[in-house]
C-alpha positions, 0 to 999 in steps of 0.5 A, spaced: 078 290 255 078 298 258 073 303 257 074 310 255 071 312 261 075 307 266 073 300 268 073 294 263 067 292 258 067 284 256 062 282 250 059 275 249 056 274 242 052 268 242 048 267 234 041 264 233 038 263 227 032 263 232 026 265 232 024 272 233 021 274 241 014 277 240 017 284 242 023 283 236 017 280 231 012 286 232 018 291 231 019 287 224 012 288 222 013 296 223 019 296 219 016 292 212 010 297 213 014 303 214 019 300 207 012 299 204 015 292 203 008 288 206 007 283 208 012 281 213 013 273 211 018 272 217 023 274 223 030 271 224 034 272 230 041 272 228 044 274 233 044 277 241 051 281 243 051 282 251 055 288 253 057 288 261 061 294 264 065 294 272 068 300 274 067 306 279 061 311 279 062 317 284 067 313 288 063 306 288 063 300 284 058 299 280 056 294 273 052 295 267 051 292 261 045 292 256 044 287 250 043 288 242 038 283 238 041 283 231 034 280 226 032 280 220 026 282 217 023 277 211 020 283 208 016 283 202 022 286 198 023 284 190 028 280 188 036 284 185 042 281 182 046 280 186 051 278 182 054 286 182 053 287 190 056 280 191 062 283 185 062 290 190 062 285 197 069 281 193 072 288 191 072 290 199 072 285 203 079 286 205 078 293 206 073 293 211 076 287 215 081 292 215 076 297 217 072 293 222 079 292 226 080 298 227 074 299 232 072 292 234 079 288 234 082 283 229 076 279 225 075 273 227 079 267 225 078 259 225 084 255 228 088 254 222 087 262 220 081 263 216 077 268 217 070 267 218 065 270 213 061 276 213 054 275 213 050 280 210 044 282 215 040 284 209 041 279 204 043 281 197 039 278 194 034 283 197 036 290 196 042 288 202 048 293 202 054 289 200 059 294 204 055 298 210 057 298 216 051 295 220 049 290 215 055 286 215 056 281 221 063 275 222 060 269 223 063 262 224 063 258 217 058 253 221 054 257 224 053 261 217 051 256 212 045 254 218 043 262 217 044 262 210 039 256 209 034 260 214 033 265 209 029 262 202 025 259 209 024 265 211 023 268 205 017 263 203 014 263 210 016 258 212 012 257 220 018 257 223 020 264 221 013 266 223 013 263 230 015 266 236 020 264 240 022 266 247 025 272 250 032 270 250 033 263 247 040 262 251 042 261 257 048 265 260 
């Protein structure tokens, strides 16, 4: 895809759930202890996006990329009804795939066209936002049922969740 800024930019999604590296499981330690939500009761990688850029600088080629972790933290946090959230995430999917279009590209689709489901990083039942824009993440159906299960995992401290994993947990 071409950049703003010249060049082309490619993005790689690869999703866990894995465990958290050491660096990503500390950062979930800060988070809880700030929220006031301790212990920290586990860590899932969710998700790791790879970007990568090639294009010219200063009439050279050149290629950068970086990498974002996408985790979340099985915090202390109080249980909600998550029946009203679920009922607002109902209410506003379509818009927000709509939305979410209009910057990244088409939601993803299974062949046949259904699209993929929106998992929501923080989960509803924990206080999770139903609509906001960095909570909710396209995943592949299958993929989204094994994290679904990770969750009351983690959630019940499961030793899994409070291992941790390697740095990068894939091969590229």
């Amino acid at each position: 895809m071409p950049s703003p800024a010249g060049g082309t930019v490619r993005f790689a999604l690869y999703y866990g759930p894995w465990s958290c590296s050491a660096g990503l499981y500390a950062r979930c330690e800060r988070r809880c202890a700030a929220e006031g939500h301790v212990p920290l009761l586990g860590c899932i990688w969710l998700a790791d996006i790879k970007g990568a850029w090639t294009g010219r600088w200063a009439a050279l080629p050149a290629e950068a990329g970086g990498r974002l972790a996408i985790t979340h933290c099985c915090c202390s946090f109080p249980e909600t009804n998550s029946a009203s959230l679920r009922r607002t995430w109902n209410n506003a999917r379509k818009g927000y795939r709509n939305e979410w279009a209009r910057e990244f590209g088409e939601w993803p689709k299974v062949p046949g066209g259904d699209m993929w489901p929106g998992h929501h990083i923080r989960d509803l039942m924990h206080g999770g936002h139903p609509t906001a824009r960095d909570n909710v993440l396209p995943v592949p159906p299958a993929v989204h049922e094994v994290i679904n299960e990770a969750y009351p995992a983690c959630y019940a401290s499961e030793p899994r969740w409070r291992t941790i994993g390697p740095d990068r947990p894939y091969a590229d």
